[in-house]
N, CA, C and O atoms as a GROMACS GRO file, in nm:
protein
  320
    1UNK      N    1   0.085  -0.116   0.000
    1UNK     CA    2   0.000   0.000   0.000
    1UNK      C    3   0.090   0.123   0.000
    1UNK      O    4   0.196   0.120   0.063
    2UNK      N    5   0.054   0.226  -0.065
    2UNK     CA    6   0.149   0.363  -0.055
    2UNK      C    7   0.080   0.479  -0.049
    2UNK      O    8  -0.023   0.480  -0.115
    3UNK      N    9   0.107   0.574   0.008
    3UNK     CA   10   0.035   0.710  -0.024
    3UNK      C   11   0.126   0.837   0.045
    3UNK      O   12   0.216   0.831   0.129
    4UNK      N   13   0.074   0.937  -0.016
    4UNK     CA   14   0.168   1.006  -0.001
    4UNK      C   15   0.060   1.178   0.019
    4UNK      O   16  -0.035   1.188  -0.060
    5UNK      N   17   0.078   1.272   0.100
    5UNK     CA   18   0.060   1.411   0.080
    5UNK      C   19  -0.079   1.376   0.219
    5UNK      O   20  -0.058   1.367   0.340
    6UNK      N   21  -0.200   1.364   0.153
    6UNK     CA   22  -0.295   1.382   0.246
    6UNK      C   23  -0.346   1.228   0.263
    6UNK      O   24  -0.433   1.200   0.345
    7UNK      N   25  -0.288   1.137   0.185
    7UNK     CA   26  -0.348   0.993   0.127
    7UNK      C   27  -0.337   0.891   0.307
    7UNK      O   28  -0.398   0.789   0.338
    8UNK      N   29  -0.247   0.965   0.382
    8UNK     CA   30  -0.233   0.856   0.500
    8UNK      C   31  -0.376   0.868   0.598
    8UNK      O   32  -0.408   0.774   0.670
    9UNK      N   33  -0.459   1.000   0.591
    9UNK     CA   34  -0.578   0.970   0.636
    9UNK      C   35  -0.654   0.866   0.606
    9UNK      O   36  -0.718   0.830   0.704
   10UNK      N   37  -0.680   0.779   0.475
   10UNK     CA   38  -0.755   0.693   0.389
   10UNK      C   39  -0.698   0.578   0.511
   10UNK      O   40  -0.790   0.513   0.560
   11UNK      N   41  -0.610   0.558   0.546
   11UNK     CA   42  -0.550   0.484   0.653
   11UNK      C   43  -0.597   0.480   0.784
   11UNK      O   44  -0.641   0.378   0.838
   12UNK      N   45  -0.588   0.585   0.834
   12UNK     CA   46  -0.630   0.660   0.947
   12UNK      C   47  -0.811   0.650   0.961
   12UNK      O   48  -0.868   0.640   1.070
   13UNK      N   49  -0.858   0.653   0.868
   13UNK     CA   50  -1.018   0.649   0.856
   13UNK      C   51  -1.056   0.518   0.885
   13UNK      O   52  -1.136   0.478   0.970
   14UNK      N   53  -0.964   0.436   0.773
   14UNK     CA   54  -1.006   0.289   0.767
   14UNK      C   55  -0.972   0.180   0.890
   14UNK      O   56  -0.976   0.058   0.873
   15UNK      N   57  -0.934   0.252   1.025
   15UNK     CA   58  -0.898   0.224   1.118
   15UNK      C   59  -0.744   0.154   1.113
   15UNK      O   60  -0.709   0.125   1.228
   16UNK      N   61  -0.648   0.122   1.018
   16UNK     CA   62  -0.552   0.070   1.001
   16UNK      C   63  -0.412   0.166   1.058
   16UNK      O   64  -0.299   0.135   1.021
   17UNK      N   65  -0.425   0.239   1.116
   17UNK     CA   66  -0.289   0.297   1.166
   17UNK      C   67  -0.208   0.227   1.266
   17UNK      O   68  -0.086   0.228   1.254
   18UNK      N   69  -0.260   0.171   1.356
   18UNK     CA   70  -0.236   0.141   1.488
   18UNK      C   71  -0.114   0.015   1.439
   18UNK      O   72  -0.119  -0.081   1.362
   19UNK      N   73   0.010   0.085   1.544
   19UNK     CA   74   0.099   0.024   1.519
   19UNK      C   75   0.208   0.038   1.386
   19UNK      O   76   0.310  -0.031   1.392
   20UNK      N   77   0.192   0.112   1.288
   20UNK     CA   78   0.201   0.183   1.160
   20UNK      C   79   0.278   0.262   1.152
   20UNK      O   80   0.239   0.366   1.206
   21UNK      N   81   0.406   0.270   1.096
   21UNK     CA   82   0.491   0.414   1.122
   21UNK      C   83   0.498   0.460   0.985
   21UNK      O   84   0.554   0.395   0.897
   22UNK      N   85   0.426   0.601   0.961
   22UNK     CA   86   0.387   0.650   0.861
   22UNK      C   87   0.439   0.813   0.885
   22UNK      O   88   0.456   0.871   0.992
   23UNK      N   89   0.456   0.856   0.762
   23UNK     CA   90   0.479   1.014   0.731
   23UNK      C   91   0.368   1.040   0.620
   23UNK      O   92   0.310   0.967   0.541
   24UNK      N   93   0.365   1.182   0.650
   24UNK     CA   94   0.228   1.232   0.545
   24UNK      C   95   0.246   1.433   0.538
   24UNK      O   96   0.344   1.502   0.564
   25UNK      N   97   0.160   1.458   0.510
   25UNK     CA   98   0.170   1.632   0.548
   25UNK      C   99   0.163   1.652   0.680
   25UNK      O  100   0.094   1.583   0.756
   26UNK      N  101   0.237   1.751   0.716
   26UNK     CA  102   0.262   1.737   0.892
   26UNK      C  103   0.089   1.793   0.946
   26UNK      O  104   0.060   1.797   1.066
   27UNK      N  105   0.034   1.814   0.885
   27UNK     CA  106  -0.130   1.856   0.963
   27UNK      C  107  -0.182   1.719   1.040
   27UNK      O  108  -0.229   1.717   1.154
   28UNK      N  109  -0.165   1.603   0.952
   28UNK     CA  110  -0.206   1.466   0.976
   28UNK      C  111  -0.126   1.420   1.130
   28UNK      O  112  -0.195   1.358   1.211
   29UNK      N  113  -0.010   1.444   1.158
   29UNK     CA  114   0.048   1.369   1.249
   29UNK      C  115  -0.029   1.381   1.368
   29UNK      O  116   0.000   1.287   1.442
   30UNK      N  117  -0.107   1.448   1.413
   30UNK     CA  118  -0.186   1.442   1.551
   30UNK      C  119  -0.267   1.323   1.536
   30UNK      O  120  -0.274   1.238   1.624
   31UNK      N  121  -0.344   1.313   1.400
   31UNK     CA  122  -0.421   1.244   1.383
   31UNK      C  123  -0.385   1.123   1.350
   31UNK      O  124  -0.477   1.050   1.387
   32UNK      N  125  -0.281   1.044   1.288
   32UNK     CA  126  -0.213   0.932   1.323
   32UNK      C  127  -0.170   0.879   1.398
   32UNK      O  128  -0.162   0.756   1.392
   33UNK      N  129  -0.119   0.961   1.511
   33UNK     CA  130  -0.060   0.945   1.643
   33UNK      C  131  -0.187   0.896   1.726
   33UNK      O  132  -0.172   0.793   1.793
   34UNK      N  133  -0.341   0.976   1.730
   34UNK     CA  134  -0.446   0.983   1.834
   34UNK      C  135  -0.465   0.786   1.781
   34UNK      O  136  -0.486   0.691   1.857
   35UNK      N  137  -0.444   0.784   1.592
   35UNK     CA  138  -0.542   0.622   1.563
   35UNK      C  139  -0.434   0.558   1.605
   35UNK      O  140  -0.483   0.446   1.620
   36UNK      N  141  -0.325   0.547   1.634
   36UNK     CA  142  -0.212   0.450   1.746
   36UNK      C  143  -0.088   0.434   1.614
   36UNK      O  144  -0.036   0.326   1.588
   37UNK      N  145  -0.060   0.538   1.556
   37UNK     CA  146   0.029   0.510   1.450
   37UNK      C  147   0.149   0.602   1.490
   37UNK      O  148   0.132   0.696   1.568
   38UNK      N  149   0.303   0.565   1.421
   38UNK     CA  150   0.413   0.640   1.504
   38UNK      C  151   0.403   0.773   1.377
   38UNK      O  152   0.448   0.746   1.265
   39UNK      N  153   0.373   0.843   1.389
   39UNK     CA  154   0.430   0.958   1.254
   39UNK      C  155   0.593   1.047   1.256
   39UNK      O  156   0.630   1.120   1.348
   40UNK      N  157   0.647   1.025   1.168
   40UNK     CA  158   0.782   1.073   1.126
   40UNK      C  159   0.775   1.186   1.009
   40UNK      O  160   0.696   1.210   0.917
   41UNK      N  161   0.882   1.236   1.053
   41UNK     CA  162   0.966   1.366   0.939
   41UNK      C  163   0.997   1.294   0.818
   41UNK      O  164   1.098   1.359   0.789
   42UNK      N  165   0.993   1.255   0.774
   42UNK     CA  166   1.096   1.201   0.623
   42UNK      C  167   0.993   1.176   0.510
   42UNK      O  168   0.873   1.147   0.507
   43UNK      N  169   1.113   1.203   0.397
   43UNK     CA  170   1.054   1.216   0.296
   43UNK      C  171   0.955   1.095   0.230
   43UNK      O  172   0.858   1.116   0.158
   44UNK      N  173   1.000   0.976   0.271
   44UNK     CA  174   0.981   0.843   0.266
   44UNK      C  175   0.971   0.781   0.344
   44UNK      O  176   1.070   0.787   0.417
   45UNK      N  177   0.860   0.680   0.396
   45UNK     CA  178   0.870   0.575   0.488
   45UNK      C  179   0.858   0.469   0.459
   45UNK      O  180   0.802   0.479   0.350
   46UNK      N  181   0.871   0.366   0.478
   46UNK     CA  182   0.886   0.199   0.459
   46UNK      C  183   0.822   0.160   0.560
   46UNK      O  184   0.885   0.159   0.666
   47UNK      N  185   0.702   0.122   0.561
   47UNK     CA  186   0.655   0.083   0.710
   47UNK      C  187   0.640  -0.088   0.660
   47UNK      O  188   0.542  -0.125   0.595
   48UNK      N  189   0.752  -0.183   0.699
   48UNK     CA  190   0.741  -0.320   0.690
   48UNK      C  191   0.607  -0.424   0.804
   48UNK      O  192   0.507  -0.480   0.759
   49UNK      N  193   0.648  -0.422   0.940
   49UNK     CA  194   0.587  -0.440   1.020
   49UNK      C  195   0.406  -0.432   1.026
   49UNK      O  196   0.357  -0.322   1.052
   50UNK      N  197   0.340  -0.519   1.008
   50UNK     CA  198   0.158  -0.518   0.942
   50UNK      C  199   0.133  -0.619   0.835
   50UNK      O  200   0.227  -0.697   0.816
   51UNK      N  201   0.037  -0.634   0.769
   51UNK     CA  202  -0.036  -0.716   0.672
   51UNK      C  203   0.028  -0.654   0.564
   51UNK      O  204   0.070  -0.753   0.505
   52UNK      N  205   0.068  -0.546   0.491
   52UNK     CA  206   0.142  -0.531   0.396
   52UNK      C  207   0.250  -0.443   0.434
   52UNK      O  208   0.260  -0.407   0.551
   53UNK      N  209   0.356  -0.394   0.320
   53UNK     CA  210   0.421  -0.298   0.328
   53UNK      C  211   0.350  -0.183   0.264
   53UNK      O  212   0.282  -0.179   0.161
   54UNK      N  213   0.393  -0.060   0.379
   54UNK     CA  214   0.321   0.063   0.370
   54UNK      C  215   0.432   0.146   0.332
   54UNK      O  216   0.536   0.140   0.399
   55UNK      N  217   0.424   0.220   0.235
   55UNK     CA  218   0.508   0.311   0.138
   55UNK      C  219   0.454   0.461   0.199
   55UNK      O  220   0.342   0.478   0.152
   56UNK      N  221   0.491   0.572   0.282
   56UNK     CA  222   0.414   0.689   0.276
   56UNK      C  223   0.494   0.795   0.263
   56UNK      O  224   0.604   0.770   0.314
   57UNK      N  225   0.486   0.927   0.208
   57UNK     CA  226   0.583   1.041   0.182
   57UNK      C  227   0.499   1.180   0.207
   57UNK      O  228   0.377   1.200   0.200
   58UNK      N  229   0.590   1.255   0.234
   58UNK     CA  230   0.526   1.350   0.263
   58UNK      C  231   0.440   1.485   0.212
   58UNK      O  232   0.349   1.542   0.273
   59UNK      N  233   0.498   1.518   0.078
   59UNK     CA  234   0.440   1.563   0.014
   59UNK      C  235   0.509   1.565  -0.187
   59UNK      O  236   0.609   1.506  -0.226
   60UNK      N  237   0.426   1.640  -0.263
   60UNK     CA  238   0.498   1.623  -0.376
   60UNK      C  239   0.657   1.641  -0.411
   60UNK      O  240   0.725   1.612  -0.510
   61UNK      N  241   0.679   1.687  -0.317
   61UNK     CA  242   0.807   1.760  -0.314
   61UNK      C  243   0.896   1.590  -0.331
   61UNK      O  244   0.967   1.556  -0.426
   62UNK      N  245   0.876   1.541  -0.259
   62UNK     CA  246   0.951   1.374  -0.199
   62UNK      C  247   0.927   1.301  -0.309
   62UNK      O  248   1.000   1.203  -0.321
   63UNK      N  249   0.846   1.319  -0.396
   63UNK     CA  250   0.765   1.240  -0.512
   63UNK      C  251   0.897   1.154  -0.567
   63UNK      O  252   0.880   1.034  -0.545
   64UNK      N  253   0.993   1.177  -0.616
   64UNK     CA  254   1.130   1.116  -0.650
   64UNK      C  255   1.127   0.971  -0.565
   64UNK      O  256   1.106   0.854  -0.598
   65UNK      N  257   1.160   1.038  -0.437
   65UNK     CA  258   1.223   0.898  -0.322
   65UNK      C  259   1.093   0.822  -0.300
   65UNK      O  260   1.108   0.706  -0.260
   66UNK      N  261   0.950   0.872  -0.321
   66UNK     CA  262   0.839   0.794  -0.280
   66UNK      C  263   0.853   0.698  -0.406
   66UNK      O  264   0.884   0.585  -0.369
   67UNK      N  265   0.841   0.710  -0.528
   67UNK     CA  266   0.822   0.645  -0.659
   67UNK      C  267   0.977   0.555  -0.648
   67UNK      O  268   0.989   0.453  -0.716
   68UNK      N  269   1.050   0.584  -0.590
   68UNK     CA  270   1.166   0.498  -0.607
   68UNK      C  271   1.153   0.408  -0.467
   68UNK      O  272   1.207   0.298  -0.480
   69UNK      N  273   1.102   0.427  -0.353
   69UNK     CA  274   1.083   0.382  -0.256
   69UNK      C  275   0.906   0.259  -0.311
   69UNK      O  276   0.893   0.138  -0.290
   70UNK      N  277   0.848   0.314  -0.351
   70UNK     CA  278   0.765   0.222  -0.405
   70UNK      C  279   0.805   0.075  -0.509
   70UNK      O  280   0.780  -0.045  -0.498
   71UNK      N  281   0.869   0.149  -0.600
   71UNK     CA  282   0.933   0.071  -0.711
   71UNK      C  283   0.993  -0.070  -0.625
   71UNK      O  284   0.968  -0.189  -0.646
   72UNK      N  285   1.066  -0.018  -0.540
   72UNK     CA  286   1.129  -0.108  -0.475
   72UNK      C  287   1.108  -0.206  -0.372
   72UNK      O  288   1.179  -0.296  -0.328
   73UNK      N  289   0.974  -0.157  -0.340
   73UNK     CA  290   0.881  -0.232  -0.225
   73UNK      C  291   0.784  -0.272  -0.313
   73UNK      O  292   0.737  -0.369  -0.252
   74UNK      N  293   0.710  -0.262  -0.436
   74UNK     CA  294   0.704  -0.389  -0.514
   74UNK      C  295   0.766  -0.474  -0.588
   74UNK      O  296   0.698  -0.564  -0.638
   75UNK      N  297   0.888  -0.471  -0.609
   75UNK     CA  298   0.997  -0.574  -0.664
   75UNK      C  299   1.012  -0.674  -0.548
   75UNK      O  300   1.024  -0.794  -0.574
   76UNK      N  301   1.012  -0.634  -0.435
   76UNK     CA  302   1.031  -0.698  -0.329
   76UNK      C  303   0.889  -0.796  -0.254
   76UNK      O  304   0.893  -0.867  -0.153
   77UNK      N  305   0.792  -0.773  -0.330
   77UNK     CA  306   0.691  -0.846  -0.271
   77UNK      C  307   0.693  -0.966  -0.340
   77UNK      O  308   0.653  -1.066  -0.281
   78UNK      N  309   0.737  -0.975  -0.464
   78UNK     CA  310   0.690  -1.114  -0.532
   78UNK      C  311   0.546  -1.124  -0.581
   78UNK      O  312   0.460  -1.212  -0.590
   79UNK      N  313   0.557  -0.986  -0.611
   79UNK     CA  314   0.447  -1.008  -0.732
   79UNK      C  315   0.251  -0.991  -0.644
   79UNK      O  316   0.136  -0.995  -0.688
   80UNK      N  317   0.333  -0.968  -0.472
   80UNK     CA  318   0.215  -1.017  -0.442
   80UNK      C  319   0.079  -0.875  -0.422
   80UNK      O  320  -0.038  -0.905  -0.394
   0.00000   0.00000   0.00000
């Protein structure tokens, strides 16, 4: 799963944060933190740990390291 800018709410809504270490636009981090998720500074996150790997970035700006951080966390699933 990946998202990036305002996309980690869709997360946050769907009750899936908890436990989750995700970055997004810094407005969101209260609100990831309150659904039990760790929120970070960086441009890119890799959140391995959960039912899938979670890809999240922070805004367009990161778009580079998110699309290359994605790329690479589906090569790594096996297709799945």
């Amino acid at each position: 799963m990946a998202a990036i800018c305002h996309g980690p709410w869709s997360i946050v809504e769907a009750g899936r944060a908890q436990g989750r270490t995700m970055t997004s636009w810094p407005s969101l981090q209260t609100d990831i933190r309150n659904a039990g998720g760790t929120w970070v500074d960086e441009e890119v996150t890799v959140c391995l740990p959960g039912p899938n790997v979670l890809v999240t970035s922070r805004r367009p700006d990161d778009l580079k390291a998110f699309n290359e951080a994605l790329v690479e966390a589906f090569r790594g699933s096996g297709g799945r």
